[in-house]
C-alpha positions in Angstrom: 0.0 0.0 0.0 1.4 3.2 -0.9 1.7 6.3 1.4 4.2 8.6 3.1 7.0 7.8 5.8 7.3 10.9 8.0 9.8 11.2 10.9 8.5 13.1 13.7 10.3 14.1 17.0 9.2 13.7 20.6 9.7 13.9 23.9 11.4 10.5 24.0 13.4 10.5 20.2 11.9 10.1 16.6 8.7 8.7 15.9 8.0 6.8 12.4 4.8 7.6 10.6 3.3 6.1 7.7 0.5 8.3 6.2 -1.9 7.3 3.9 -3.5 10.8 3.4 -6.8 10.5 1.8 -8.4 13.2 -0.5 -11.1 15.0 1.3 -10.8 12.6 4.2 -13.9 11.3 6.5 -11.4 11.2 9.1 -8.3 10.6 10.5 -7.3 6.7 11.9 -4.0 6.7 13.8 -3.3 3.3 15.1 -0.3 1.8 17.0 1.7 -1.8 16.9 2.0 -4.6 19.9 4.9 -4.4 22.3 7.2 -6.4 20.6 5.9 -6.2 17.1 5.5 -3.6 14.3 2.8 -1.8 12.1 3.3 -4.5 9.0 0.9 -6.8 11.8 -1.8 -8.3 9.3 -4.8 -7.0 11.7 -3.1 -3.4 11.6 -2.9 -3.7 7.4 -6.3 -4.8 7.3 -8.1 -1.9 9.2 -5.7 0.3 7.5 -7.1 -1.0 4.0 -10.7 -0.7 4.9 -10.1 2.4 6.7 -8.8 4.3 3.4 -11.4 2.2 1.3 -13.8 4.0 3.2 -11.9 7.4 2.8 -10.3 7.9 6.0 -6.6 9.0 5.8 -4.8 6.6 8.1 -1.5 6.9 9.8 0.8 3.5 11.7 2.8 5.3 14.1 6.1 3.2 14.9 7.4 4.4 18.8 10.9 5.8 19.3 12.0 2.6 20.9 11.3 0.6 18.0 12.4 3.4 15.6 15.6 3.0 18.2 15.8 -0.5 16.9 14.7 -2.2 20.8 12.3 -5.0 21.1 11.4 -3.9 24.9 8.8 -1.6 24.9 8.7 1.6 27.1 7.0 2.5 29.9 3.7 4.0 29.7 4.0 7.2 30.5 6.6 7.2 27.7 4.3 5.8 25.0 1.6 7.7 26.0 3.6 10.9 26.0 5.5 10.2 22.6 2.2 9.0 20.8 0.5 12.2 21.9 3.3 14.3 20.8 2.8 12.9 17.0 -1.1 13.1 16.9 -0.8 16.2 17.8 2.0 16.4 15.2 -0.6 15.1 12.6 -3.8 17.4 13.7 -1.7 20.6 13.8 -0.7 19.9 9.9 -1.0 16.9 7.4 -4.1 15.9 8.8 -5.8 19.1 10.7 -9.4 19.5 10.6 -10.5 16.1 10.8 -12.7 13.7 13.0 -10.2 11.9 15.2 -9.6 8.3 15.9 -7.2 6.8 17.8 -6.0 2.4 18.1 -3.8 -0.4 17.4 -3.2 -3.3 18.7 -2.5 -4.7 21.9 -0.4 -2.7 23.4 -1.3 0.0 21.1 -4.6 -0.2 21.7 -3.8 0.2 25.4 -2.0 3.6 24.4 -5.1 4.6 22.6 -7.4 3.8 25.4 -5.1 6.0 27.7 -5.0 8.9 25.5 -8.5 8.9 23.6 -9.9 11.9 26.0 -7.1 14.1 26.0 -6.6 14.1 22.2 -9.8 14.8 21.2 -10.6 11.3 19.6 -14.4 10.6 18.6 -13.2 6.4 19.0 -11.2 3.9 19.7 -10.4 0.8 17.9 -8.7 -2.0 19.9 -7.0 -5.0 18.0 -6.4 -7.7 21.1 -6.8 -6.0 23.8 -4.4 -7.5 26.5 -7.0 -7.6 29.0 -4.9 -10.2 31.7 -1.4 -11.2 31.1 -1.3 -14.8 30.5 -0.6 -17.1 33.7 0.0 -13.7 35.7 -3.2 -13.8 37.8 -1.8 -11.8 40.4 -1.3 -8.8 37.8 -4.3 -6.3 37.8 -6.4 -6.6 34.7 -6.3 -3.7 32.1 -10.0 -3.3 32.2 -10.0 0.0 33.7 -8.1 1.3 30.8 -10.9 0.4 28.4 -13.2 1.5 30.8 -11.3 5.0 30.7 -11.6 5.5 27.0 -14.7 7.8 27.7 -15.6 7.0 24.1 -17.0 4.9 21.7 -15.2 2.2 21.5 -14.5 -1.4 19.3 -12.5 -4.3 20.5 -11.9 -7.4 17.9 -10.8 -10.1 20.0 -9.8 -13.7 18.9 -11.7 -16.3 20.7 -9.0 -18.4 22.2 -7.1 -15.2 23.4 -4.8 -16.0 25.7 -5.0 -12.7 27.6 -8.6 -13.1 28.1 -11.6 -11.6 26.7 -12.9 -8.0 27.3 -16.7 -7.4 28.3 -19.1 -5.3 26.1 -20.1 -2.3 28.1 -21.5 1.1 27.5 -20.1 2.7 24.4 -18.0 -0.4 23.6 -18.9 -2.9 21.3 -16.9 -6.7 21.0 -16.6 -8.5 18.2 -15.4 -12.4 18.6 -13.6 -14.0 15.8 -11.9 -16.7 15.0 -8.2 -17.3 15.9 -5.9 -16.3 19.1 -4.3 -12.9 20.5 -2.5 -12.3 17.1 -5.5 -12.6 14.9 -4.6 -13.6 11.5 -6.8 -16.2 11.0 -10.0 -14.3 9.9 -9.3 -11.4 8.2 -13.0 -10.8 6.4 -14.3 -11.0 10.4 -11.9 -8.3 11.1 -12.7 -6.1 7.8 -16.8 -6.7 8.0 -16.2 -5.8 12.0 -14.0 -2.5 11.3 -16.1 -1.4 8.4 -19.5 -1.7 9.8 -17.9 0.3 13.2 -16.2 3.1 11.1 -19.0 3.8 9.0 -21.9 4.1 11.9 -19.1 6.5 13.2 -18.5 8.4 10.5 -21.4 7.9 8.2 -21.2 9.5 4.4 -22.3 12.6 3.3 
């Protein structure tokens, strides 16, 4: 898929962009990668096709520390902050003007839950959510975070998800679909899931 790399500075070192600017955009989808993985993850290509099918100008955001070329991801507040820093990046000039929405997958998704309010963002769109790390019962569970989104919100989790399975609730829809916690074994569930969603969001003129 074609598009435009841009390299944006933050708080914590360079970010890596990858626009795909639509003409006369619906909207704006920004969506982050998994803790150890990057934005070529077949869920994140998927939504991105049926986002820009659906003309929404779409941009995979790569964080610093995997621009920095480390596996380890880090720390929240780090994320968080460098991820706000290129939104903001985006809204203040390629993309200003536009309806807002913020995801990815996994851990990006948790980034997006965490920052929906303060950007501005009209949804959320969360591939695997990690809900309970695996065998770690003693950990809290990340429900809170989805919880905090204060928007509406999509989750497209596979059914034998490891890290469990998020609850529908108010504002937040859940999609089941075949396959585990990297979710490339149904791709049409994904696309029929994230088109449907995007387009009651945003419908057409």
């Amino acid at each position: 898929m074609s598009g435009e790399t841009l390299e944006i500075e933050t708080t914590h070192g360079p970010a890596r962009v990858h626009l795909h600017r639509a003409r006369d955009a619906r909207g704006l989808l920004v969506l982050g990668h998994g803790a150890g993985g990057g934005v070529e993850a077949p869920d994140l290509r998927t939504a991105t096709e049926v986002a820009t099918g659906l003309g929404w100008s779409v941009a995979l955001v790569e964080q610093p520390y995997r621009v920095a070329g480390r596996r380890a991801p880090a720390p929240a507040k780090q994320l968080d902050a460098a991820w706000t820093d290129v939104v903001h990046h985006l809204l203040a000039g390629p993309c200003a003007g536009v309806p807002l929405v913020v995801g990815g997958r996994s851990s990006g998704a948790r980034v997006a839950c965490r920052t929906a309010e303060p950007l501005g963002a009209v949804g959320v769109l969360c591939l695997a959510f990690p809900l309970q790390p695996p065998g770690k019962a003693e950990r809290p569970s990340r429900l809170p975070e989805l919880e905090g989104a204060g928007v509406p919100t999509l989750v497209v989790q596979g059914e034998r998800d490891a890290f469990g399975m998020p609850p529908e609730g108010a504002g937040r829809s859940v999609v089941v679909v075949a396959g585990d916690h990297s979710l490339k074994k149904d791709h049409p569930a994904i696309e029929g899931a994230v088109r449907t969603w995007l387009t009651t969001l945003a419908p057409s003129s």
